[in-house]
N, C-alpha and C positions, 0 to 999 in steps of 0.2 A: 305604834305599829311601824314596820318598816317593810318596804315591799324588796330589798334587796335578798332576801331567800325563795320570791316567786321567779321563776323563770319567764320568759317573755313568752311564750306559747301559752301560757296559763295567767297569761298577766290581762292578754285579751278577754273580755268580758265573752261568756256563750250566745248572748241572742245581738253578737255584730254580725252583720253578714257584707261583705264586701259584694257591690253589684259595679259591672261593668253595660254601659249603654251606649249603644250605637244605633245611629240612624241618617236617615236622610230625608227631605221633605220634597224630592223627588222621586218620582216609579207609581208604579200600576196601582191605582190605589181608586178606590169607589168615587174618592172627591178632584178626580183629572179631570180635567174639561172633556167632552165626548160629543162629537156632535152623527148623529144618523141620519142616514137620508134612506126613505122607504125606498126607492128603487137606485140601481146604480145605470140602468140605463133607461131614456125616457124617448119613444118612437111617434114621430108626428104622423099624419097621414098627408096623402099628399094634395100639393094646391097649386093652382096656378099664380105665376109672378104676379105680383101686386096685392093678392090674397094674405092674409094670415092665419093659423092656426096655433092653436093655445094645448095647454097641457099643466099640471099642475103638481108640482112633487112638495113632500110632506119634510120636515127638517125636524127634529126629536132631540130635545136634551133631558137622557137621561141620566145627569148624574145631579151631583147634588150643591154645586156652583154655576151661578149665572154665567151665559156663554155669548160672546159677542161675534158676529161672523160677518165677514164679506165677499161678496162674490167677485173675481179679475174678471177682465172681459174674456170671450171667449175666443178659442183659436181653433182654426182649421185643422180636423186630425186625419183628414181624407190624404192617400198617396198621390193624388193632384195638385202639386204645392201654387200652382199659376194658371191663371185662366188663356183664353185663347191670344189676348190681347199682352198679353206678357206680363200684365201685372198681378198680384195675388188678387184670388177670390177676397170678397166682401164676406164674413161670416154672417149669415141673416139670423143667426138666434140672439136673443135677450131674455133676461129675466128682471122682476119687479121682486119684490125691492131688493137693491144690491147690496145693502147691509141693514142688521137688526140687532136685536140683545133678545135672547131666548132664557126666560126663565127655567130656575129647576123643575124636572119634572114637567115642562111645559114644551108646546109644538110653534111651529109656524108651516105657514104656506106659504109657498113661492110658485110663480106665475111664472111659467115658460112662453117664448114666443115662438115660430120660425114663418118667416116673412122674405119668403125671396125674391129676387129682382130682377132673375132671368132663371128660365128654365135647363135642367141639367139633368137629361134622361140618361149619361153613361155612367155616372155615377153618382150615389146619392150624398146628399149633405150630412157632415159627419164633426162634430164640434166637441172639444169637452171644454168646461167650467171648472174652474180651480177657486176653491172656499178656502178664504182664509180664516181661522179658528184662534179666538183668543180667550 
């Protein structure tokens, strides 16, 4: 046999199918790391200096890789950049524990503090926490 009287369009067999694939293992995809926090803001009652008071926010991974998180310390967000004496306020809040690995599908609790060291009736104490997510 000779295949010089089939032409090239017919020379291709019927069940090739040419596939082109594109992708990336980056984007929004179910296995991102994802970390939830049940509330975005978390309100102490109030106390006098030298008192503490506690609060407790819930931390949710739900996706479907293990999530490793730490907490920065926290920074003053109030528009009182300086106390009386000229130097910046002391932030009185903490949290336990500052860093953890959070299973799939699994939670943690995390312990808020706020423990101030002078009183400050003109304006209230006002802090946010920045989580680092890995």
């Amino acid at each position: 046999r000779t295949f010089r009287l089939v032409d090239l369009e017919k020379f291709t067999p019927p069940w090739t199918v040419a596939i082109k694939g594109v992708g990336h293992t980056m984007g929004v995809t179910r296995n991102d790391p994802r970390l939830d926090l049940a509330e975005g803001h978390i309100r102490f009652r109030a106390c006098h200096p030298g008192e503490r008071t506690y609060q407790v926010a819930m931390l949710t991974n739900p996706g479907d890789t293990t999530i490793s998180y730490r907490f920065l310390p926290p920074f003053d967000a109030t528009n009182q950049d300086y106390s009386a004496s000229g130097l910046p306020d002391e932030v009185p809040f903490r949290v336990w524990p500052t860093y953890g690995v959070i299973p799939p599908h699994q939670f943690h609790l995390v312990a808020l503090e706020f423990a101030p060291t002078r009183a400050r009736n003109e304006n209230a104490y006002v802090a946010n926490f920045q989580i680092v997510v890995d």
